[in-house]
C-alpha positions as CSV (number, residue, x, y, z in Angstrom):
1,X,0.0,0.0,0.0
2,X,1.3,3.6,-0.8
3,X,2.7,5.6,2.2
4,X,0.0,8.5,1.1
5,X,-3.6,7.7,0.6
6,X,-5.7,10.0,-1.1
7,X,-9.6,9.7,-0.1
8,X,-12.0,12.1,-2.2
9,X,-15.7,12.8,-1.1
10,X,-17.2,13.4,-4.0
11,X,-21.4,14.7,-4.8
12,X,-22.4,11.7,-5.0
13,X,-21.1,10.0,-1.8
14,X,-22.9,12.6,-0.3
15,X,-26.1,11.9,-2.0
16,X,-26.0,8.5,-1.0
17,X,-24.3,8.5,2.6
18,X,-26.9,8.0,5.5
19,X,-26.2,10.0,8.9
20,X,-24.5,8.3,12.1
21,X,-24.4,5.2,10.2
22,X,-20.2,3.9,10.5
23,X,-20.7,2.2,7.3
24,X,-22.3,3.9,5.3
25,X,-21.2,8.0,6.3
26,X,-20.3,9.9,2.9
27,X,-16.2,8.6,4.2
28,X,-17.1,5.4,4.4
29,X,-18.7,5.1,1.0
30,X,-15.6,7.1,-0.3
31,X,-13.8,4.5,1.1
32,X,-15.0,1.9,-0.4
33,X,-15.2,3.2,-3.7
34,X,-11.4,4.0,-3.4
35,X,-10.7,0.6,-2.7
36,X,-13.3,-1.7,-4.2
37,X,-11.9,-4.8,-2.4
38,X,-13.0,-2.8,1.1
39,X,-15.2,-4.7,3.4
40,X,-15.9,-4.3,6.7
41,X,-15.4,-0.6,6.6
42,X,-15.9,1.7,9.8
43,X,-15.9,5.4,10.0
44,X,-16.1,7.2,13.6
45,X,-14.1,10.1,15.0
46,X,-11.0,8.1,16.5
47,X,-10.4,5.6,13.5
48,X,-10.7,5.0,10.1
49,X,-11.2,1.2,9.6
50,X,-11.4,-1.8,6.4
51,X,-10.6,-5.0,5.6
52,X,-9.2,-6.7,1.9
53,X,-7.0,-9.3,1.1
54,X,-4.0,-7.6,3.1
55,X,-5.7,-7.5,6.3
56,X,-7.4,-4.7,8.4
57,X,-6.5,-1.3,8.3
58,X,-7.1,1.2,10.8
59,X,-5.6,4.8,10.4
60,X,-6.4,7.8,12.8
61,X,-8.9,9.9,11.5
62,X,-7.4,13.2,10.2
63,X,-8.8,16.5,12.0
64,X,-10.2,17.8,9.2
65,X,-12.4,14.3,8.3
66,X,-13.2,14.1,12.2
67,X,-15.0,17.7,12.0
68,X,-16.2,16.7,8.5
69,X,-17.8,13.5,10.2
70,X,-19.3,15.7,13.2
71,X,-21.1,18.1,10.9
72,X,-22.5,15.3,8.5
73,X,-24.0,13.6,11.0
74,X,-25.5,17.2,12.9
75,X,-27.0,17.3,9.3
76,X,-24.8,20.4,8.3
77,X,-24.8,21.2,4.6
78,X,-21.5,19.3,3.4
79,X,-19.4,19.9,0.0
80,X,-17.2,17.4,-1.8
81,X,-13.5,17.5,0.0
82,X,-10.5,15.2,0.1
83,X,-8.2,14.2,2.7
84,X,-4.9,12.1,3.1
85,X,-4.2,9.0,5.5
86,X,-0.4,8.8,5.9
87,X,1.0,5.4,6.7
88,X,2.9,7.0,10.0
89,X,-0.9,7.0,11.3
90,X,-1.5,3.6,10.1
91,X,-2.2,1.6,13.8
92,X,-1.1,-1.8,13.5
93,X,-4.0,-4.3,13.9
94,X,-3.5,-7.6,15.5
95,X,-6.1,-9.8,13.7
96,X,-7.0,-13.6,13.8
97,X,-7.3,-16.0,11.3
98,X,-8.9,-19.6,11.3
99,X,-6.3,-21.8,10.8
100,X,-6.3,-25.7,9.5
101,X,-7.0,-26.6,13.3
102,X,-9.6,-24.6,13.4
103,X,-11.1,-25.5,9.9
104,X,-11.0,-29.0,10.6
105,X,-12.8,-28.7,14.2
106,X,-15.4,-26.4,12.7
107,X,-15.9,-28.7,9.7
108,X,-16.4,-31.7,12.1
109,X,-18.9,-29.9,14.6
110,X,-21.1,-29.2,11.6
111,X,-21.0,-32.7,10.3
112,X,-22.4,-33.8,14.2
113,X,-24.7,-31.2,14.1
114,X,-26.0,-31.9,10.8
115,X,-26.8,-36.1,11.7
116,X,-28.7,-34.9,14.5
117,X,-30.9,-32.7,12.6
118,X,-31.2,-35.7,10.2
119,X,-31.8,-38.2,13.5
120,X,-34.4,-35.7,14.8
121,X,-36.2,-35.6,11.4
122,X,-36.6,-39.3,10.7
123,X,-39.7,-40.5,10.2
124,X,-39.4,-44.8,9.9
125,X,-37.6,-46.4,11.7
126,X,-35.0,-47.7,9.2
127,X,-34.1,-43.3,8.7
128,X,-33.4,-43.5,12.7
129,X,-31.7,-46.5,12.3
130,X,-29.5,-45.1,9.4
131,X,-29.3,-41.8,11.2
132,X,-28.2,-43.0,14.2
133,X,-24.9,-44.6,12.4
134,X,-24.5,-41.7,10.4
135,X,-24.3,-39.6,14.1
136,X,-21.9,-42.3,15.6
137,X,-19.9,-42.1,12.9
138,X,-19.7,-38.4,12.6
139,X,-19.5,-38.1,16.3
140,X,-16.7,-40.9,16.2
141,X,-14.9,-38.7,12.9
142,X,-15.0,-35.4,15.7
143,X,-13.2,-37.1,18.3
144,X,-10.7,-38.2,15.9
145,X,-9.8,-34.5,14.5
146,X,-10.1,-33.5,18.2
147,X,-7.4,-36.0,18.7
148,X,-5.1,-34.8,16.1
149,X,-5.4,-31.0,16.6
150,X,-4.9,-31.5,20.8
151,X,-2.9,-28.5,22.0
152,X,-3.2,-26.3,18.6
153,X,-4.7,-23.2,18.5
154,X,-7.9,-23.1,15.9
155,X,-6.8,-19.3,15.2
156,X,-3.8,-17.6,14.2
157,X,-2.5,-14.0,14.7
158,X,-1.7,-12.0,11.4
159,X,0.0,-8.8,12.7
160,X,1.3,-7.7,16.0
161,X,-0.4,-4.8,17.6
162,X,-3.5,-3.7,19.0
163,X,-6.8,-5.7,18.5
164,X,-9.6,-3.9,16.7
165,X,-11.5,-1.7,19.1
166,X,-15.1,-3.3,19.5
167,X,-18.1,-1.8,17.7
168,X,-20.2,0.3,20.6
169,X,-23.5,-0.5,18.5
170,X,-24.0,-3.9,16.8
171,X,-26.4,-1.8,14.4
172,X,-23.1,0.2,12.8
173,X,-24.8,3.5,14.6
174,X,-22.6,6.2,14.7
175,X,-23.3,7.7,18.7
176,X,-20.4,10.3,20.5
177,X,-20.5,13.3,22.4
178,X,-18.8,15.1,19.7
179,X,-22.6,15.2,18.3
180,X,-24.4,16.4,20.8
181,X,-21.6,19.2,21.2
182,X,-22.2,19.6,18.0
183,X,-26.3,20.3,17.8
184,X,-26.4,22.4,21.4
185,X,-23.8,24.9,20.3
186,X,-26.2,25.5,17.4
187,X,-29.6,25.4,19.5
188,X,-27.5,27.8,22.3
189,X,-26.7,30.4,18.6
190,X,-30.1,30.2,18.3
191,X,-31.1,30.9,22.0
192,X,-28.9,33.9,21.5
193,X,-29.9,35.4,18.5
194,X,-33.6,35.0,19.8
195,X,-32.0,36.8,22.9
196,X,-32.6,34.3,25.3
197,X,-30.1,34.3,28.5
198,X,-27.5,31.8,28.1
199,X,-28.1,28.3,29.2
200,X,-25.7,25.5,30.0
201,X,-26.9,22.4,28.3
């Protein structure tokens, strides 16, 4: 990856971006039209994150995109801009990957799981009958890769560093106090011009 990333907002990114949504904010949709092998992307104003075939990526959001982000999502009108993520604010990512112990354990839970659905959905007795030795033996085939993949991890780490930081909201909503800040310095201007006496919200 180049040591400079250019990232453009463009009209239409703006168009089709949806307010305090991490995925889908007019950067993340630059994103991912920038690189079209992005998945996983996440926009907030600490990190700028994606996944492709190298890995996961997570830059510190520039100053400028931060406030860009803010005002987006106060539902400020917003014009096409650009910024740069420099690889010195690149923050390693330690990631996990299945690995062939893993695989194999996975692949051998399934096949157990599968002959007891096919055991539980038998109707004659020669389907239990046949089920049942389909279950033994898949339950015997488990205990046998359980066997051979004793002691190994079922995950492997990619890159030393920090782990992802967690999603706050499993529904990719975009929440902060940056917001807020945000909206009541504009309802306080209003207070203001109406010449209200100044509140403290």
């Amino acid at each position: 990856m180049a040591s400079r990333i250019r990232i453009e907002v463009t009209e239409e990114d703006i168009q089709r971006a949806e307010r305090n949504s991490s995925m889908r904010c007019v950067i993340a949709r630059a994103i991912a039209r920038t690189f079209p092998h992005a998945h996983n992307i996440g926009v907030d104003v600490q990190t700028l994150r994606w996944s492709d075939d190298d890995g996961r990526h997570m830059y510190l959001t520039p100053d400028a995109a931060a406030g860009y982000v803010v005002a987006f999502d106060a539902g400020d009108p917003i014009h096409p801009f650009g910024f740069s993520l420099n690889e010195s604010r690149r923050v390693p990512v330690s990631t996990r990957k299945t690995n062939e112990a893993g695989r194999a354990r996975a692949a051998a839970a399934q096949r157990v799981l599968r002959q007891r659905r096919n055991l539980a959905e038998a109707q004659s007795d020669t389907q239990r009958s046949d089920a049942r030795d389909a279950l033994a033996q898949a339950e015997a085939d488990q205990a046998a890769v359980m066997a051979e993949y004793a002691g190994q991890a079922s995950t492997t780490t990619t890159e030393r560093g920090r782990r992802p930081p967690r999603l706050a909201y499993k529904t990719n909503r975009r929440a902060y106090g940056g917001r807020m800040l945000r909206i009541n310095q504009e309802l306080q201007r209003l207070r203001e011009a109406a010449g209200e006496a100044p509140s403290h919200l």
